[in-house]
C-alpha positions, -999 to 999 in steps of 0.1 A, spaced: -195 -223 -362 -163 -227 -345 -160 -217 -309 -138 -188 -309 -157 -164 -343 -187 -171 -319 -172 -155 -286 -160 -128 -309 -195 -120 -328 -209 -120 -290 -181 -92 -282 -187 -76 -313 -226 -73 -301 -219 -60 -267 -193 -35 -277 -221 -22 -300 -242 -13 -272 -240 25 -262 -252 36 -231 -236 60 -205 -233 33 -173 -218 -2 -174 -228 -28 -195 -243 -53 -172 -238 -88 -196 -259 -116 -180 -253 -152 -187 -283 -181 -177 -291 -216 -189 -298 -243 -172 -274 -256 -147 -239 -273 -167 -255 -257 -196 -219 -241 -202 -225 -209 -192 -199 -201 -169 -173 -214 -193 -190 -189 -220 -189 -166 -198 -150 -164 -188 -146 -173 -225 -161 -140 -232 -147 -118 -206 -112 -129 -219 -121 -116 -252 -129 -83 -239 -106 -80 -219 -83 -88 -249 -97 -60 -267 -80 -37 -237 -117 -36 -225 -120 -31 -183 -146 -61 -171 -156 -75 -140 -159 -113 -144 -189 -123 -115 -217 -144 -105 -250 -147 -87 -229 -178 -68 -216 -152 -47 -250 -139 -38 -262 -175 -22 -286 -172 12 -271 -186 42 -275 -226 47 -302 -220 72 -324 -199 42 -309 -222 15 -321 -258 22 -350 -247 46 -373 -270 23 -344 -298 21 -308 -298 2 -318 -324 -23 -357 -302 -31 -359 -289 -67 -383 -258 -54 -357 -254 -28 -331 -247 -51 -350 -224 -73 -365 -203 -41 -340 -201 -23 -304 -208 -37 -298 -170 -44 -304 -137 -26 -322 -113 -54 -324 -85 -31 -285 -84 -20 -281 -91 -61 -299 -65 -71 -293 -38 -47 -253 -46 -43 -245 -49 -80 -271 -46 -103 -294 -13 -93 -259 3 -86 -245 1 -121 -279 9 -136 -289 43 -152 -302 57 -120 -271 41 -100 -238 55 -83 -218 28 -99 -209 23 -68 -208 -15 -69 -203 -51 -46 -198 -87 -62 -205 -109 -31 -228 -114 -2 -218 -140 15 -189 -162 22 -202 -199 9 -178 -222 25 -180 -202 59 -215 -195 55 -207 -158 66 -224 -127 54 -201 -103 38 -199 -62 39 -173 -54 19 -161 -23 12 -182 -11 -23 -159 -3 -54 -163 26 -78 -168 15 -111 -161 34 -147 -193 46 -176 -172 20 -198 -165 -10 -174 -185 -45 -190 -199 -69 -160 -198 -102 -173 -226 -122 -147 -235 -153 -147 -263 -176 -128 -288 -204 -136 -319 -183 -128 -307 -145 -138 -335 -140 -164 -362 -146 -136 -390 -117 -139 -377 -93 -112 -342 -98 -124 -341 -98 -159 -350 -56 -168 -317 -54 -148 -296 -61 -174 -283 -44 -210 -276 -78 -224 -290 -112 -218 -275 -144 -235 -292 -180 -226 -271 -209 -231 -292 -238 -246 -285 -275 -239 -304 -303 -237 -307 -318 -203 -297 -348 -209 -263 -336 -219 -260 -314 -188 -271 -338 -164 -243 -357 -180 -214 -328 -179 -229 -318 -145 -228 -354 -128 -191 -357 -139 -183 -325 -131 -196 -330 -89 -186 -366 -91 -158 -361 -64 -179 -339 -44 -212 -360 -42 -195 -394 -39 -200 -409 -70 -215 -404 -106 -245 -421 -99 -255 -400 -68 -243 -368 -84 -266 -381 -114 -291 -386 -91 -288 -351 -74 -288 -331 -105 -319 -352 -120 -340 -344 -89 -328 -309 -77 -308 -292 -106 -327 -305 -136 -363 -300 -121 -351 -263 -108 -347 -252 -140 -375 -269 -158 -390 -247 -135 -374 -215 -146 -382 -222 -186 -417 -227 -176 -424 -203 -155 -400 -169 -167 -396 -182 -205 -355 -172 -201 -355 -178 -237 -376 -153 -253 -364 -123 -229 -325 -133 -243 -311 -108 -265 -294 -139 -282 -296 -177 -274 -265 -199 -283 -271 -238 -285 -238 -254 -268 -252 -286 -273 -214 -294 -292 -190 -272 -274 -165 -269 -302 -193 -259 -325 -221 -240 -303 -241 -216 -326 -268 -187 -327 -301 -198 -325 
């Protein structure tokens, strides 16, 4: 299936959903699974359908440093405990455009590079708009009934240990320590997560990117 009729079926899908508060799209996989690219990919095509979308991410829900590599920054179980904060996630963006919610919604929690927390004023947000959100861990038990649409992005780790070490090559030093970060911390983390939350069979759909020119519905 070529890339683009498969972004297009995904819109199709999501612009079938009726509901009277935002559609809350999540996006998970493993980590440099492809997800985020999927993710702006599809946002793009909504929004060229004249369709009002918030493009965000659980990245901008992280726990300070202090929380986020108590248990070391190279520890797999300190990555998938303590990367993200579920309760800022939930009760900042998610709860808020929910069927009980004000739609009165926030799309970060802390500044990442300051390591700052951040109050920003909440935004108003119409019945129609379409959150695209995307995160490694989003289908985790207390997170996954938050959203109208799940989509899991299946690759073999191999092949995202590969994307993701050339990818943080530059920021790790080399490809062989970013290979060995992602094998240790990354990699484990979310064998961690299929084991233990079973993303896949909560998904609404599951896409294998495995050949990003070609990724189809599983």
């Amino acid at each position: 299936m070529l890339r683009n009729e498969l972004i297009s079926e995904l819109a199709n899908r999501i612009l079938d959903i009726k509901i009277i508060h935002p559609i809350r799209v999540g996006v998970s996989g493993i980590t440099a699974s492809g997800k985020t690219t999927l993710a702006n990919e599809l946002a793009k095509e909504l929004q060229d359908r004249k369709k009002q979308v918030v493009r965000t991410s659980i990245d901008q829900f992280h726990n300070p440093r202090v929380i986020r590599y108590r248990q070391g920054k190279e520890s797999a179980i300190g990555y998938y405990e303590d990367a993200h904060d579920y309760n800022a996630f939930k009760e900042k963006l998610l709860i808020p455009l929910g069927p009980d919610g004000n739609r009165q919604y926030q799309t970060i929690s802390l500044d990442l590079e300051k390591d700052e927390i951040v109050n920003s004023e909440a935004k108003l947000a119409n019945k129609d708009t379409i959150f695209i959100i995307d995160g490694t861990f989003l289908f985790k038990d207390e997170l996954r009934d938050l959203f109208d649409y799940k989509i899991f992005v299946d690759t073999d780790f191999e092949l995202a240990r590969k994307r993701g070490s050339q990818r943080e090559e530059q920021a790790f030093g080399s490809y062989e320590k970013a290979e060995e970060i992602f094998q240790k911390r990354y990699n484990s983390a979310s064998k961690l997560y299929l084991e233990q939350h079973e993303p896949k069979l909560h998904a609404n759909v599951v896409i294998n990117n495995n050949d990003i020119d070609h990724p189809f519905f599983c």
